[in-house]
C-alpha positions in Angstrom: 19.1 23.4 -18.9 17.2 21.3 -21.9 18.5 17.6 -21.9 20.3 17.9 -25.7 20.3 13.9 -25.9 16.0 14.5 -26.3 17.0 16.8 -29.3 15.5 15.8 -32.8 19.3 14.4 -34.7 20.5 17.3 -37.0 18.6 16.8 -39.8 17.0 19.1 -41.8 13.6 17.7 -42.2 13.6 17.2 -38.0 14.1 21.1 -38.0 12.6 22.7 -40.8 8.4 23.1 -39.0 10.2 26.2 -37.1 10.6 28.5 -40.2 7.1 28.4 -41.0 6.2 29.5 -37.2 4.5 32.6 -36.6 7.5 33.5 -33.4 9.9 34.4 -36.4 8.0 37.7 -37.3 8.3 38.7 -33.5 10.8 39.6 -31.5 12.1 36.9 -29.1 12.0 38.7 -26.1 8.2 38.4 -25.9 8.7 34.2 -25.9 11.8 34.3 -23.7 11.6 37.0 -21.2 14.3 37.9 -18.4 14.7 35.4 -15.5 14.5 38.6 -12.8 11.0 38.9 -14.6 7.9 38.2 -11.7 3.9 38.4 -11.5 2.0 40.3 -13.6 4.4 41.8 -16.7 5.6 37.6 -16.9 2.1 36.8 -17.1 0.9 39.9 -19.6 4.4 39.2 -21.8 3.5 35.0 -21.6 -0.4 35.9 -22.6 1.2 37.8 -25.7 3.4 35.2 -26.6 0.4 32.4 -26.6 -2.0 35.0 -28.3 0.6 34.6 -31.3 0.5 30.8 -30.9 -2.6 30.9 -31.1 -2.9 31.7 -34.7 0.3 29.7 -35.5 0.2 27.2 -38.0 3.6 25.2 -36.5 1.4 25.0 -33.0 1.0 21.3 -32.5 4.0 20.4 -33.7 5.8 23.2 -31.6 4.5 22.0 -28.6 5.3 18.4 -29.5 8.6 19.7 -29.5 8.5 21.3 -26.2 7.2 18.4 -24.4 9.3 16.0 -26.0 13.2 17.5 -25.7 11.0 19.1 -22.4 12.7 22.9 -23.1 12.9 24.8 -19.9 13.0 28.2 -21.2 10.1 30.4 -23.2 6.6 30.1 -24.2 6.8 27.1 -26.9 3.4 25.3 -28.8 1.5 28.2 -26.4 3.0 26.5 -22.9 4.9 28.1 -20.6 7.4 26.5 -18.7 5.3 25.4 -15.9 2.6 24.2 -18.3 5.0 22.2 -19.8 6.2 20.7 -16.6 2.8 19.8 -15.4 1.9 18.4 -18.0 5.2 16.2 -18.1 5.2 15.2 -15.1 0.9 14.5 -14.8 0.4 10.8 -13.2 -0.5 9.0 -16.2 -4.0 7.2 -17.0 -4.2 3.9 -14.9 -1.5 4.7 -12.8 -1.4 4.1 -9.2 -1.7 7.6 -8.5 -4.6 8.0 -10.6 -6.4 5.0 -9.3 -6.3 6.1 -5.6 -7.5 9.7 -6.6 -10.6 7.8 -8.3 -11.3 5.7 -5.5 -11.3 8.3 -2.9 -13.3 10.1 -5.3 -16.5 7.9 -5.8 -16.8 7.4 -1.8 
């Protein structure tokens, strides 16, 4: 379930990117497909929801979105959901993590 304290406040301008996006031409199930969906129709419906990202012109700030409020469901900004989560939850630059993965790296 999507933390709804991360959403943008009900404003209009916070909102308004997602009319011009190329998803409302297209019917949602390709962005949002069944949770009892598995392996290779997930993956052919998800690389036909980011081949329409693709051309998108809402794209950047889509995925902004995504990341930001982090939405668990659907392709969003040309992510899936595990996309999304990885890149979330990616050790940041300089952090400890990081450093130890360089160090044992250059040996």
């Amino acid at each position: 379930m999507a933390n709804l304290t991360r959403l943008p406040v009900p404003i209009m301008e916070n909102w308004e990117w997602q009319y011009d996006g190329v998803c409302r031409q297209v019917d949602p199930e390709v962005f949002f497909p069944p949770d009892s969906e598995r392996g290779p129709v997930r993956q052919r419906r998800e690389l036909q929801a980011k081949q329409y990202c693709e051309h998108c012109p809402v794209l950047a700030r889509c995925r902004e979105h995504a990341l930001v409020v982090q939405e668990p469901y659907g392709v969003w900004g040309g992510l899936t959901p595990r996309e999304r989560d990885r890149l979330i939850h990616a050790p940041k630059p300089g952090s400890p993590s990081t450093r130890v993965i360089k160090r044992v790296t250059k040996s």
